[in-house]
N, C-alpha and C positions, 0 to 999 in steps of 0.2 A: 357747418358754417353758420355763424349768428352776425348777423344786421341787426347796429341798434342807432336810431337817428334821437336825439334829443337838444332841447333848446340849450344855447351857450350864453344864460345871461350873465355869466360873470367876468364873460369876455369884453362883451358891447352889449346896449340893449339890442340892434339887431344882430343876432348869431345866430348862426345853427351849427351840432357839431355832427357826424357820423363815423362809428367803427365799426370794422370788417374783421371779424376774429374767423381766416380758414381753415385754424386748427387750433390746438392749443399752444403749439410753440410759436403764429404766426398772426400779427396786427396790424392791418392797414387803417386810418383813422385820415379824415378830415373836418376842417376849418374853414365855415366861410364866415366873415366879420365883416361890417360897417365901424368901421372906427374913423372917427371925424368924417362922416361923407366921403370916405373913401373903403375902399372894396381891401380887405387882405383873405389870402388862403392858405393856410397853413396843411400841409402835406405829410403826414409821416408812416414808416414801417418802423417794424422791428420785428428781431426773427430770433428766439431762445435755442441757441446753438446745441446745448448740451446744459445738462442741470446746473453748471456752473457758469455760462459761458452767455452772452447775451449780445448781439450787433441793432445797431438802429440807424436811421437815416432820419432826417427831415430838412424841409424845405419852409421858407417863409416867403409867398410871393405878393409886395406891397405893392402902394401907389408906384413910387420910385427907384425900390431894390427887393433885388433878390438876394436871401441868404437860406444858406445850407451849411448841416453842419452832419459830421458821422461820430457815431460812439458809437463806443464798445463797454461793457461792464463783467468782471470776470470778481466768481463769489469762492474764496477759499474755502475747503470743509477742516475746517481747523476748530478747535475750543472755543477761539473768542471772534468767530463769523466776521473774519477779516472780507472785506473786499476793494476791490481795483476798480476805477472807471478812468475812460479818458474821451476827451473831445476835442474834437478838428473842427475849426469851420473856414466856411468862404471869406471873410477877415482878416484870416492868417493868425488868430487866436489859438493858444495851445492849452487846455485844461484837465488837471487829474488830482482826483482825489486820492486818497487812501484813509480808511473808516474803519473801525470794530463796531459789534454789537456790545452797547453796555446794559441795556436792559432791554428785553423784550421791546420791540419798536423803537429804539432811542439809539442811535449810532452817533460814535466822536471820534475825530478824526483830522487829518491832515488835508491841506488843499494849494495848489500853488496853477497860476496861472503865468502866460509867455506871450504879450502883444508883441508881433512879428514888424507890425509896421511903425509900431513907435519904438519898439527895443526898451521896453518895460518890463520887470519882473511883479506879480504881487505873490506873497505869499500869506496864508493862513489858516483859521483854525474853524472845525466847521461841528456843526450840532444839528442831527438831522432827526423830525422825530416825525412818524409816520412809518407806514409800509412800505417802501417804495425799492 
């Protein structure tokens, strides 16, 4: 198991953030912020199912709301490192990507969102560069 606590100044100037790794498929992390004089704590897991397969949770708990949301991310072993993500939240927002790898770190891809409570569709194109 590894505990790592370090400062979040990119959150708020006051943050602290702390992760819980109790294996390697398994990350507990928190959030605590001062943003505008008010306290938020952000909450998450995630847990790597199988080499392909990934589930997460998090919580956002503010001055005045609570939001949660769950994904899942599923990595195809194909040619061109297709992958699937989708998100739920407390909201009633619906979101899912679909992505290639087109160079080493740089995926493009597909993306469409579903707001439940205004009956809104967006769709579009996404360019994601990093490791992630």
């Amino acid at each position: 198991a590894q505990l790592t606590i370090l400062p979040a100044y990119l959150i708020a100037p006051l943050a602290i953030a702390a992760r819980y790794k109790e294996s390697e498929n398994e990350t507990w992390s928190m959030t605590l912020a001062n943003v505008q004089n008010k306290l938020n704590m952000n909450l998450s897991y995630a847990r790597k199912v199988d080499d392909n397969y990934t589930l997460a949770t998090e919580t956002l708990i503010g001055f005045q709301k609570v939001w949660s949301c769950v994904g899942l991310k599923y990595d195809f072993k194909n040619d061109f490192k297709s992958r699937y993500a989708a998100l739920f939240d407390t909201d009633l927002n619906t979101s899912m990507t679909f992505s290639e790898e087109v160079l080493p770190a740089i995926r493009a891809g597909y993306c469409a969102q579903y707001q439940h409570k205004k009956n809104e569709y967006t769709f579009g194109m996404s360019l994601m560069v990093g490791d992630g």
